[in-house]
N, C-alpha and C positions, 0 to 999 in steps of 0.2 A: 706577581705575574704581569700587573698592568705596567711597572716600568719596561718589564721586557719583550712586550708586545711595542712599547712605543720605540724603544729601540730599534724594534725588526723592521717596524715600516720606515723608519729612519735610514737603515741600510738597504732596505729594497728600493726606496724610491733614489737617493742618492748614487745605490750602486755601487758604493766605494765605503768603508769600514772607518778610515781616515776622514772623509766628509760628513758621514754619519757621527761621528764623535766631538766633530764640531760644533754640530749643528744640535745633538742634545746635553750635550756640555760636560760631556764625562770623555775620559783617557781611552786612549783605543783599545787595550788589553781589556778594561772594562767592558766594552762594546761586545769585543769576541768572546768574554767570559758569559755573556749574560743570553749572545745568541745560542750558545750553547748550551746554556741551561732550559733553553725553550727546546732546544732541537732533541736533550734529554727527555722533557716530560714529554712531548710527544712520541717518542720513541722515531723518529724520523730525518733524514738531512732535507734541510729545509733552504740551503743557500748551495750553490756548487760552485766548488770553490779551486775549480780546475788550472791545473799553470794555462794552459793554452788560449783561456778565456779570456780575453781584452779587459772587460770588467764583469763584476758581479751578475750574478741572473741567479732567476728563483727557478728551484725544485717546483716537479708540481705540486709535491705537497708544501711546498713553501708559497706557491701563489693562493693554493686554499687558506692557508694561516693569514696570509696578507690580507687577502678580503676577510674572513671575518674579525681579524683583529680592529682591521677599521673598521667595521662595523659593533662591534665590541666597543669601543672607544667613543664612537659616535652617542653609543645607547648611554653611554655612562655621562658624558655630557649634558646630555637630555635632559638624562634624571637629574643630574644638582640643578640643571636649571629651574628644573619644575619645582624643584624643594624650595629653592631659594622664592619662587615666587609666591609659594604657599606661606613660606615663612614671613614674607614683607621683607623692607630694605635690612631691617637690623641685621649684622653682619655679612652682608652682600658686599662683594670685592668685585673691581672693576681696573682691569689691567689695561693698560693703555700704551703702547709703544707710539714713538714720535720722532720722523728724522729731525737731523738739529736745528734747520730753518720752521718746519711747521712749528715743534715743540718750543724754539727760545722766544718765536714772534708771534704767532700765531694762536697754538694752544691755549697761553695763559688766559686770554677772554673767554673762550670756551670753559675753561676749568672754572674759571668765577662763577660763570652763571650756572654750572650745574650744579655746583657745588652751593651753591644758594639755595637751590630745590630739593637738592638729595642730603642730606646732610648726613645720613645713616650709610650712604655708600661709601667704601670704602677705598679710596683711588691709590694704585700702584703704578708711576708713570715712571715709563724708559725713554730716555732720552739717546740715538744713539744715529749712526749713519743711517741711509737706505737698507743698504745690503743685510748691515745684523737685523735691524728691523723686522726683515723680511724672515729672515732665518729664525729670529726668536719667535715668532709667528707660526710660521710653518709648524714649531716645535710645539705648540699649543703651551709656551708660555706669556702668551699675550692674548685675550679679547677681540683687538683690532689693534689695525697698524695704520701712521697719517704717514702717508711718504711725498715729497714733493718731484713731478718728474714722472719717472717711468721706471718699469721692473719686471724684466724680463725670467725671474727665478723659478715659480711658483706659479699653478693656476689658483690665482687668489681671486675673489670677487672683487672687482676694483669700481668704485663710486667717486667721480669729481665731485668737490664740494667746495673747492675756493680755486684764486689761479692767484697770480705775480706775476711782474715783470721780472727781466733776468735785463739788467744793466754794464752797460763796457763803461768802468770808472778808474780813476786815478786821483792822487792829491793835484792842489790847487796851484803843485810847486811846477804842476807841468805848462800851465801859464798856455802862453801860444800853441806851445808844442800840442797842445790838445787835438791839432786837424791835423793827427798824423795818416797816413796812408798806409798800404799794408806790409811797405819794406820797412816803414817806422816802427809799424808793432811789431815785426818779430825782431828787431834790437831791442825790444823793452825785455826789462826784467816780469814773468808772468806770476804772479799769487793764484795757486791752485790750492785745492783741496783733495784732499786724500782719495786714491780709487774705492771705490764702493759709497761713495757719497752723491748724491742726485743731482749736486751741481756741479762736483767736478764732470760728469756723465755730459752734459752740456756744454761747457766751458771744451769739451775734447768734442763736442759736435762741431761746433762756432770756427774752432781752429779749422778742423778738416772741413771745413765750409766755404772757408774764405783762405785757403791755402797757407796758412801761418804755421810755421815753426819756429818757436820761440826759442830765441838764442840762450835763455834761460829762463829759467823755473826754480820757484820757492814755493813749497808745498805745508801747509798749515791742516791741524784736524780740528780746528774750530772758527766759526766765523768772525768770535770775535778777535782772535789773533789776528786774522786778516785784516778785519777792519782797524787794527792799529798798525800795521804792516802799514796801509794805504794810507794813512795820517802820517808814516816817517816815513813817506815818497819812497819806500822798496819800489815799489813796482805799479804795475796796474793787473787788472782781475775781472773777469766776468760773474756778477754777483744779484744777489734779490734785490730789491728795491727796498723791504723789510727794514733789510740789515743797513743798509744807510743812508735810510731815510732824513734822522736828524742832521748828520753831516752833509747831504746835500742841501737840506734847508740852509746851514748855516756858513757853506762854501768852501767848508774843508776841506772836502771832496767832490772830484766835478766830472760830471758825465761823458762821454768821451762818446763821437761821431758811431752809429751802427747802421748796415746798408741793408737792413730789415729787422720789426719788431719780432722781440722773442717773448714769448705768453707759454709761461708753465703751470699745465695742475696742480693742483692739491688736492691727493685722493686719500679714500679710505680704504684700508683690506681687510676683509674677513675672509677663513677659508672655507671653502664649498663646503656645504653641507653643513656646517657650523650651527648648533642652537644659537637665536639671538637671546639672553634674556631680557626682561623687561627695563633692565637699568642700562644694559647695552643700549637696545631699541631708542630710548630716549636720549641718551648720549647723541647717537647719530643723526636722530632729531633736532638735536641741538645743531650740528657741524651743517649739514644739510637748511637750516633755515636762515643759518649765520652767514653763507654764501652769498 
């Protein structure tokens, strides 16, 4: 029953049967098979599911089930937390999601040092965009989520706990050409990142900012693709500072003129009402002091 309570709020809050199956990872026939076994045992229709209806909306006894189902889920949360704290760390799991700039630059210090302290915890780290992030989250299969940026999805509790620069760079091979103007960049070839990722979100700020339309675009779903993109002079890329730090030390890659500093968060999400347990708690303590 409890998978198909998490299902229901999955489709009540999404609204759509299709996003809802996305977002708890099972096929859509599943989704509606499972609403329907809940709408069974209570003897009730619980979603209306009328043609005329734009999207989804809950019965009223579907909005009774919604609230207590989260509230049902809430309590049950509670409870492993309280067990696991009575139990001590042994076998305490600690799920951690991480868009790809906190998790490839960022995280690993954090993971050392707690990992020094906790040695009984058990860490499950997702490495993945903003957007799944967020979703695997929301889905309560993650802890917490480190996003860098902003995210507009979910009312998640969101906490700043570091920042970066976000850098306009190209290779070395652009020489002079480096103090281009703004009809030079948009003849440049652009290195982006995939939609749902927290820098492409910026990089598509920047443009509409400074009125650039890039004559073209190369789209990459990992930074370090890019950063070897920028070492074989494809193009140039609005990027962390993180990510090419060592090639800017070493002149591979060179910074390129910007007509105002760009300064991005690094935050934490947990979602409302979430138990912390005590190996969470100190986790965050860690992010929060490492700031």
């Amino acid at each position: 029953m409890l998978d198909e309570f998490r299902t229901f709020i999955a489709v009540a809050e999404q609204k759509s049967f299709t996003q809802a199956a996305k977002l708890v990872n099972l096929s859509q026939p599943t989704v509606s098979s499972q609403i329907k076994r809940l709408e069974a045992h209570f003897g009730a229709t619980l979603i209306d599911r009328s043609d005329k209806a734009k999207e989804i909306s809950l019965t009223e006894n579907g909005t009774l089930v919604y609230r207590l189902a989260r509230q049902i889920l809430s309590a049950l949360e509670q409870t492993e937390a309280a067990i696991a704290a009575e139990e001590g760390a042994d076998g305490i799991s600690l799920k951690i999601g991480a868009s790809l700039t906190v998790g490839n630059y960022y995280l690993p210090s954090i993971i050392s040092r707690f990992t020094a302290k906790y040695r009984h915890v058990r860490l499950e780290i997702s490495i993945n965009n903003t957007a799944d992030i967020c979703r695997l989250l929301h889905a309560g299969r993650l802890d917490i989520g480190l996003i860098e940026g902003k995210q507009s999805y979910y009312a998640f509790k969101r906490v700043s706990f570091s920042s970066d620069h976000m850098l306009l760079v190209g290779s070395r091979e652009l020489g002079e050409a480096a103090n281009m103007d703004a009809k030079a960049l948009r003849e440049q070839v652009w290195i982006t990142r995939e939609q749902g990722s927290g820098t492409y979100e910026y990089m598509r700020q920047y443009l509409a900012e400074n009125q650039i339309v890039p004559k073209d675009t190369v789209t990459f779903s990992s930074n370090y693709a890019i950063k070897e993109a920028l070492l074989n002079n494809v193009g140039i890329t609005l990027i962390s500072e993180y990510v090419v730090a060592d090639e800017l030390k070493s002149g591979a890659i060179i910074r390129l003129p910007m007509q105002r500093e760009i300064i991005r968060d690094y935050s934490y999400l947990i979602r409302e009402g979430q138990p912390v347990s005590p190996a969470l708690a100190d986790f965050i303590h860690l992010l929060e002091s490492n700031g």
